[in-house]
C-alpha positions in Angstrom: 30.1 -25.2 1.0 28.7 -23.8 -1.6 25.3 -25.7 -1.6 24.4 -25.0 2.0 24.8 -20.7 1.2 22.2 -22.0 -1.8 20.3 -23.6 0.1 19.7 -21.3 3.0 19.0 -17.6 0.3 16.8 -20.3 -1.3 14.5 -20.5 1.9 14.3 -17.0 2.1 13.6 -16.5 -1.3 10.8 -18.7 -0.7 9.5 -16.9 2.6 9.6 -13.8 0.6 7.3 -15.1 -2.0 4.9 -16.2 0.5 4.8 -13.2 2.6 3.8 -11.3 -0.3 1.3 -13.7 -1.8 -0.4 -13.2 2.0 -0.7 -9.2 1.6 -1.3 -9.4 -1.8 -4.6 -11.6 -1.0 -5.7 -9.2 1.4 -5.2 -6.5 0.0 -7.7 -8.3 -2.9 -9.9 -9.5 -0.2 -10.5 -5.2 1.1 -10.3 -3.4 -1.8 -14.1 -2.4 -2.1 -15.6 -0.8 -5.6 -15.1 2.6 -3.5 -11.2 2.7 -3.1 -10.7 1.1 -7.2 -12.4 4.2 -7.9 -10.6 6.4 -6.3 -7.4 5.1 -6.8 -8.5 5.7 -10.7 -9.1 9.2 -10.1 -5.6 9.2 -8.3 -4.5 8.0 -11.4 -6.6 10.3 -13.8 -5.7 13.1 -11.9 -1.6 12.4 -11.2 -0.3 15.4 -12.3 -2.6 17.3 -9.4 -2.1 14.4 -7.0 2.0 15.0 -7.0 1.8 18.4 -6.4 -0.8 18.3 -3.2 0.8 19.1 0.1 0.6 15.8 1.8 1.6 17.5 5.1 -1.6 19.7 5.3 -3.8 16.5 5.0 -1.4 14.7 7.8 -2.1 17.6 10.0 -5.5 17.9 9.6 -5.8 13.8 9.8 -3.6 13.9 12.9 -6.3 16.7 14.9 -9.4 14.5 14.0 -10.5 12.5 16.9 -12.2 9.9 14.6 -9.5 9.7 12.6 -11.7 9.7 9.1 -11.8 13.3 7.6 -13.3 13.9 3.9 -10.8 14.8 1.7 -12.7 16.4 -1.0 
């Protein structure tokens, strides 16, 4: 008994692994010079990052018709 409940977490273990080694190369495959540097200055600039009002840039994302809006 106890070898087929191994057995079967074991395949989804597996699945697991291989459904993130798929976003993980393409999140690789887009990630442009552009969006490494800002996600440095995200990273530079945490402490201001955590305390922006995400629901102020939702709103004004969720008005725009072309959905891209600068955010600087």
């Amino acid at each position: 008994m106890w070898i087929k409940y191994c057995t079967i977490s074991s395949a989804s273990c597996e699945r697991s692994f291989s459904t993130l080694k798929l976003i993980k190369t393409f999140l690789r495959s887009t990630t442009s010079d552009e969006r490494l540097s800002d996600l440095g200055v995200l990273s530079i600039e945490s402490r201001r990052a955590k305390a922006l009002d995400l629901d102020v840039f939702v709103d004004r994302f969720a008005r725009q018709h072309n959905r891209r809006i600068l955010l600087l």
